[in-house]
C-alpha positions as CSV (number, residue, x, y, z in Angstrom):
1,X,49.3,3.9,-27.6
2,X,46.4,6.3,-28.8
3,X,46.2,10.4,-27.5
4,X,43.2,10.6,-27.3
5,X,43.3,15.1,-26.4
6,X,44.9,15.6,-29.5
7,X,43.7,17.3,-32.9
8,X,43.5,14.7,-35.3
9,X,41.8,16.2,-38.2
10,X,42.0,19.7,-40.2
11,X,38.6,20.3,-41.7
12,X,37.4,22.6,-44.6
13,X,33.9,23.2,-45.9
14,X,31.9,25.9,-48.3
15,X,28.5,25.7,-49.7
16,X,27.2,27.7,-52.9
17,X,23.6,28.5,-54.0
18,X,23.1,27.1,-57.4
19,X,22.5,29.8,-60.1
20,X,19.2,31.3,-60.3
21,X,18.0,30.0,-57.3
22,X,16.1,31.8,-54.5
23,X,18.2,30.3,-51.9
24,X,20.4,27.6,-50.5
25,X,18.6,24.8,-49.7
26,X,21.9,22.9,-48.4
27,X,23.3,23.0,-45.0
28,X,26.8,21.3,-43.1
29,X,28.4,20.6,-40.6
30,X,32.2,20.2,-39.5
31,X,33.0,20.1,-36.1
32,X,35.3,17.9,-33.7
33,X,38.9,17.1,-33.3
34,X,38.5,13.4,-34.0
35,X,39.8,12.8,-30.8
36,X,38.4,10.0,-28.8
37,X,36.8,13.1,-26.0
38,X,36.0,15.2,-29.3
39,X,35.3,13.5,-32.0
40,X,34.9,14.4,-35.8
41,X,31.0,15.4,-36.8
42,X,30.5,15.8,-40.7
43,X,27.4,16.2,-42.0
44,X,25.4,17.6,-45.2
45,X,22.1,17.9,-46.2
46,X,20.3,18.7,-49.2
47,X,16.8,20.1,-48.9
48,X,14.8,19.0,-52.5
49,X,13.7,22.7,-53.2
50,X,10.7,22.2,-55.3
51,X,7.1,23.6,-54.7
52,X,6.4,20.3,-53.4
53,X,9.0,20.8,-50.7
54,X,8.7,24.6,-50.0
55,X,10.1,24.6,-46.5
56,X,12.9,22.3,-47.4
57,X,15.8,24.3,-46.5
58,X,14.5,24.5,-43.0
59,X,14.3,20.4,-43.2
60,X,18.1,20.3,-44.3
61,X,19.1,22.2,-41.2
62,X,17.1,20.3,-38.7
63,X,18.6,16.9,-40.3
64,X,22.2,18.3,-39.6
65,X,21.4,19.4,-36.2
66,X,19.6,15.8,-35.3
67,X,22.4,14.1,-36.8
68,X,24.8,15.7,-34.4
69,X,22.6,15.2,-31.4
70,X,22.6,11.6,-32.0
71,X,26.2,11.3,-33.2
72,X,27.2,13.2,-30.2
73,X,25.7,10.1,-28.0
74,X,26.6,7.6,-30.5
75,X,30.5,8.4,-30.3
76,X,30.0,8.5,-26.4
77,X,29.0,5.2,-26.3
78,X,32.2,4.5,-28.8
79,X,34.2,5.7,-25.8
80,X,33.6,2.4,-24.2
81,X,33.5,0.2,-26.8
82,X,36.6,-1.7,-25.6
83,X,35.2,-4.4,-24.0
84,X,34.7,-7.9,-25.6
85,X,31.6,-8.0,-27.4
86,X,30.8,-4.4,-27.2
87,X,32.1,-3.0,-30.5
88,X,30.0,-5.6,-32.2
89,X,26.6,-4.3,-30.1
90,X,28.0,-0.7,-31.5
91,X,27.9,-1.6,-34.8
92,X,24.3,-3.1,-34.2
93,X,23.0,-0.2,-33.0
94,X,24.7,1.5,-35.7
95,X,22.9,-0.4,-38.5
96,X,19.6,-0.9,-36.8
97,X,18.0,1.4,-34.3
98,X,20.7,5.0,-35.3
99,X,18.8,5.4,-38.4
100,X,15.2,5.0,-37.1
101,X,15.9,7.3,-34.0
102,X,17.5,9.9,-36.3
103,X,14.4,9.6,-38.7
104,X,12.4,10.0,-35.4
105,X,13.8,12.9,-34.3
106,X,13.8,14.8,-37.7
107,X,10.1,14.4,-38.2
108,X,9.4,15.7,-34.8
109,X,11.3,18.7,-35.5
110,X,9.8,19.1,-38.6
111,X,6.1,19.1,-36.8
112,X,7.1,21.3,-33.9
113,X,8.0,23.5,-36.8
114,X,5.2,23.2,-38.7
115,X,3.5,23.7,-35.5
116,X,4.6,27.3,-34.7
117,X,4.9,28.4,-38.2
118,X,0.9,27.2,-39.3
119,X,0.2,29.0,-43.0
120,X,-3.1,31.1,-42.6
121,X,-5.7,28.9,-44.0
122,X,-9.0,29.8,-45.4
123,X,-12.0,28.7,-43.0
124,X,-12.8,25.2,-43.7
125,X,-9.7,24.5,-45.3
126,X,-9.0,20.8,-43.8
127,X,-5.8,20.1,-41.5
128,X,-3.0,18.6,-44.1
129,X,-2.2,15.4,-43.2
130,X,1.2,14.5,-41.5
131,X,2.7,13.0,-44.3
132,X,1.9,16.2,-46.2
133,X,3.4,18.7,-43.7
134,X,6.8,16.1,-44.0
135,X,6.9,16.3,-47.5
136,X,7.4,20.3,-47.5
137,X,10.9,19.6,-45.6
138,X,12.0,16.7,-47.3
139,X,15.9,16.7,-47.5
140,X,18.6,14.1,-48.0
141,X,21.7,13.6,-45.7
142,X,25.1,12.1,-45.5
143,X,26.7,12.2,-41.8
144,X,29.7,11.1,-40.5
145,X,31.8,10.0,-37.1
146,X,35.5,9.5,-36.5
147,X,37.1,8.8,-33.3
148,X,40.7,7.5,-33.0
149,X,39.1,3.7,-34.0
150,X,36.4,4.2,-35.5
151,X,34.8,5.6,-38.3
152,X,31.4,5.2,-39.2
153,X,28.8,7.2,-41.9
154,X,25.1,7.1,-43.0
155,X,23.3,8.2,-46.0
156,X,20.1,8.5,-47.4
157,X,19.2,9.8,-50.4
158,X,22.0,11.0,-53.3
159,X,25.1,12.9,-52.6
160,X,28.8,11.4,-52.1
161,X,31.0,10.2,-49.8
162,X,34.3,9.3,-50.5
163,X,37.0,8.5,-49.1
164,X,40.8,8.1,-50.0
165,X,42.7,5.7,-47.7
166,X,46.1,5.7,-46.5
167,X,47.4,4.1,-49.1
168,X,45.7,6.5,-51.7
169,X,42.9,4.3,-52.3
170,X,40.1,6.0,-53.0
171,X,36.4,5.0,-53.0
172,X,32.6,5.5,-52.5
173,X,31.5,3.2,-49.7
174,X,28.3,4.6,-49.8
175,X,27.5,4.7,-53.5
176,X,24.3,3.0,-54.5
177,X,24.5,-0.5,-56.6
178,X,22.2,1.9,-58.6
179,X,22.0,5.4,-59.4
180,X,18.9,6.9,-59.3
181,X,17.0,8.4,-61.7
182,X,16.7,11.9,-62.9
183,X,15.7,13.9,-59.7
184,X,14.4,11.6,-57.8
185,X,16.1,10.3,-54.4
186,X,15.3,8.5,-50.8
187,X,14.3,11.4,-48.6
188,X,13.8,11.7,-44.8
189,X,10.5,12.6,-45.8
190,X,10.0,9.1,-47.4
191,X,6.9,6.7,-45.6
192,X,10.1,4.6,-44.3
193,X,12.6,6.4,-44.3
194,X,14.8,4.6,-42.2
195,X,14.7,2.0,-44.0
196,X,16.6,3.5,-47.1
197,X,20.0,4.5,-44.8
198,X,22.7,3.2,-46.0
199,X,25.6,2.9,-43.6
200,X,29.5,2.4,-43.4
201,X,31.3,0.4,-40.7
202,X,35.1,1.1,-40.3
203,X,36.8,0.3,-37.0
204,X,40.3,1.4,-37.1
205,X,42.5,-1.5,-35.4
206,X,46.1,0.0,-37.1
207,X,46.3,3.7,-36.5
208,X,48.6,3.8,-39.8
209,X,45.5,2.8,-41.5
210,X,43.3,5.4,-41.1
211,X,42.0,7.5,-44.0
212,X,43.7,10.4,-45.2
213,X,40.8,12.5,-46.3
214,X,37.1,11.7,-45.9
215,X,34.8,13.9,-48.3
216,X,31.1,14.5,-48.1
217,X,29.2,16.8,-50.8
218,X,25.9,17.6,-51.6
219,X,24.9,16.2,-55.4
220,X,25.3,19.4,-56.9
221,X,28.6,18.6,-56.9
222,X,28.9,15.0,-58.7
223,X,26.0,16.1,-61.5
224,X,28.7,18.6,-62.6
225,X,30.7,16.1,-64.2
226,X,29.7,14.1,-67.0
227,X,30.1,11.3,-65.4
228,X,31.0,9.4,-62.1
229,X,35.3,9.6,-63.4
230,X,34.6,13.0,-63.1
231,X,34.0,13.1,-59.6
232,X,36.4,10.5,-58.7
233,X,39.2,13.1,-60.2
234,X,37.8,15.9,-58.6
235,X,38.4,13.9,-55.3
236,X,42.0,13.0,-56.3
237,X,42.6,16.3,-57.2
238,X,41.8,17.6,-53.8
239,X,43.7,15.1,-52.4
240,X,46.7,15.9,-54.1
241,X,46.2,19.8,-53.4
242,X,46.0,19.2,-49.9
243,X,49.4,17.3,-49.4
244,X,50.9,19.9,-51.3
245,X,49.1,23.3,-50.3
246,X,47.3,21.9,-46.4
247,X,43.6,22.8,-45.4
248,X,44.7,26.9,-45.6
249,X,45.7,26.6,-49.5
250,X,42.8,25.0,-50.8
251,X,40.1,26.8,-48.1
252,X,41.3,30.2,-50.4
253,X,40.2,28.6,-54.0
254,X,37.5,25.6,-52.6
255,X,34.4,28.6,-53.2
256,X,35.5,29.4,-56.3
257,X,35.6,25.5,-57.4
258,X,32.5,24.7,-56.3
259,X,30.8,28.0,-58.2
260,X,32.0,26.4,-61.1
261,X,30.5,23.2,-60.9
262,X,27.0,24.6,-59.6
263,X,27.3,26.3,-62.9
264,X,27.4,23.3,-64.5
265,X,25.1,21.3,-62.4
266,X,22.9,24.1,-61.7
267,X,22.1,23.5,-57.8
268,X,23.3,24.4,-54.7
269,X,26.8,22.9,-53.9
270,X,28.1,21.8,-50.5
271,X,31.3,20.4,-49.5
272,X,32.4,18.6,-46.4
273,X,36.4,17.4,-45.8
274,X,38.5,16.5,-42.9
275,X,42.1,15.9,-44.3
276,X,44.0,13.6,-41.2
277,X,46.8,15.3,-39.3
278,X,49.8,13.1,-40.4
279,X,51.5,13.5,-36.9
280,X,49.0,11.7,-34.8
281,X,49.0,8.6,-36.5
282,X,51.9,7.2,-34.8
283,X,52.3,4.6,-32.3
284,X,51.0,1.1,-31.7
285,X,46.8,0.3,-32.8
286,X,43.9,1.0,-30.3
287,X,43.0,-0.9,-27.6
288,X,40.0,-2.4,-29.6
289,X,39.3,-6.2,-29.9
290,X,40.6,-7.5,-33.4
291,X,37.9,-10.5,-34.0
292,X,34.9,-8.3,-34.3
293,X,33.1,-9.9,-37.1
294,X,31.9,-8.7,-40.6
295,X,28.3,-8.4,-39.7
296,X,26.0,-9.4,-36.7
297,X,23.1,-11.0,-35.1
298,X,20.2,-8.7,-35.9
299,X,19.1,-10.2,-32.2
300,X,22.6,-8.6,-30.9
301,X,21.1,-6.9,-27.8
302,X,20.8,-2.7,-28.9
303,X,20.3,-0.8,-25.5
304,X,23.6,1.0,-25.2
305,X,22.0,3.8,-26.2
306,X,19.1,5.8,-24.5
307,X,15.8,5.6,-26.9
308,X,15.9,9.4,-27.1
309,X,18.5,12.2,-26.7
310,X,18.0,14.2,-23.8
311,X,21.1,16.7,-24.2
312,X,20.4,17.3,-28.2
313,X,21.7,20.9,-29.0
314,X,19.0,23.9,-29.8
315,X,18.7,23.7,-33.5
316,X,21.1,26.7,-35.1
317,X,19.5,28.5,-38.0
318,X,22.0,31.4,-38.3
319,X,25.1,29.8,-39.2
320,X,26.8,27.1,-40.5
321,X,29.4,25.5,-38.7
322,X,33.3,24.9,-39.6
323,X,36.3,24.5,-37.1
């Protein structure tokens, strides 16, 4: 059986400000056990940072904070997923209606902000129009959610997730068929932005099974390297680091790796990981059903959620958060 009140995960995290920038337009997230009453929350964002998008780095917050309001409800929900049927509705909701409520709630953040913080305007000066007052905090995001069986992520824009399984594994389930171009990316700010989202589905019917280390960063991280290898032996070299050295080892050195490769990449640098706690993963699986299907019914029915958070957190501008 699954214990659910223990701590499953051991997280680290650090963010940079690329080289000869004003300031750190990135912002994360790590907080959670992974157990099934506290589960694991990663999330980073990257705010764009050009004139174009000049309040940006208040954008990247807000998308971390509405991600982990909605998460928050989403694993809830995950709590009861054991019933026939259920986990498959989850994973509807999950793919469907998640990323449009999150895009939601990010652009009416955005405007409340805009709201209280109006630019003085010279008389006659028209009222920008709401796309306009979006495109000032357009950020990307990569967020993250694992209980004891289940793990579940969404993107849009560029950054990395990657994740090394249990058998050492590793791969980028959220990697785009194709890369994109120069510095241009999906953005929350986009027209449709739900619609770009990508999202991984991972229900974790054998607790022996469950990833070792699941790694989120900010691009400024990847576009160090010279090419995608690069990256993909970064993440096996903090894997191996980790078995060796544990979260306290690498949390001493992780800064001073990541001001490297914003020297390189020259842009702020974020970096997300939850390494698994070896001792929990014991036992038989979860009591989850084991014929949930591949993909479902986009008429599944999607109301095991509420439309709108009504308990999502104050938004924190002072810190980032680590446990």
């Amino acid at each position: 059986m699954v214990t659910l009140g223990v701590r499953r995960w051991e997280t680290l995290a650090e963010s940079v400000q690329g080289v000869g920038k004003k300031r750190n337009q990135d912002w994360f997230t790590c907080q959670g056990s992974g157990s099934g009453e506290d589960p694991l929350l990663l999330a980073v964002a990257d705010g764009h940072g050009s004139a174009a998008h000049a309040r940006s780095e208040i954008g990247a917050r807000i998308a971390v904070d509405r991600f982990v309001g909605r998460a928050e409800l989403f694993a809830r929900a995950a709590l009861d997923c054991h019933e026939p049927g259920r986990l498959a509705r989850l994973m509807t909701y999950a793919r469907d209606d998640f990323p449009r409520a999150l895009v939601q709630d990010w652009r009416e953040a955005a405007l409340r902000h805009w709201d209280r913080h109006r630019p003085v305007a010279d008389a006659g000066t028209p009222e920008p129009r709401q796309s306009e007052k979006l495109l000032l905090y357009g950020t990307t995001l990569i967020g993250a959610v694992l209980t004891p069986w289940l793990f579940v992520a969404w993107q849009i824009g560029d950054g990395d997730l990657a994740v090394v399984e249990h058998d050492g594994t590793l791969t980028r389930p959220l990697a785009p068929a194709e890369e994109d171009l120069g510095d241009e990316t999906e953005s929350l700010c986009g027209r449709e932005a739900w619609s770009a989202v990508r999202m991984h589905w991972a229900p974790v019917f054998d607790q022996a099974r469950t990833p070792r280390l699941v790694v989120l960063s900010t691009d400024g991280l990847s576009k160090s390297f010279a090419s995608a290898d690069g990256y993909r032996q970064f993440v096996a070299g903090l894997d191996d680091r980790l078995a060796s050295e544990g979260t306290e080892g690498v949390r001493d050195v992780l800064p001073q790796w990541l001001e490297q490769a914003s020297k390189y990449s020259g842009d702020d640098t974020t970096l997300a990981a939850a390494l698994r706690h070896m001792s929990t993963v014991t036992g038989g699986p979860p009591d989850v059903p084991s014929d949930i299907p591949s993909d479902v019914s986009r008429d599944t029915p999607t109301d095991i959620l509420p439309d709108t958070p009504t308990d999502t957190p104050p938004m924190d501008t002072e810190r980032k958060t680590e446990t």
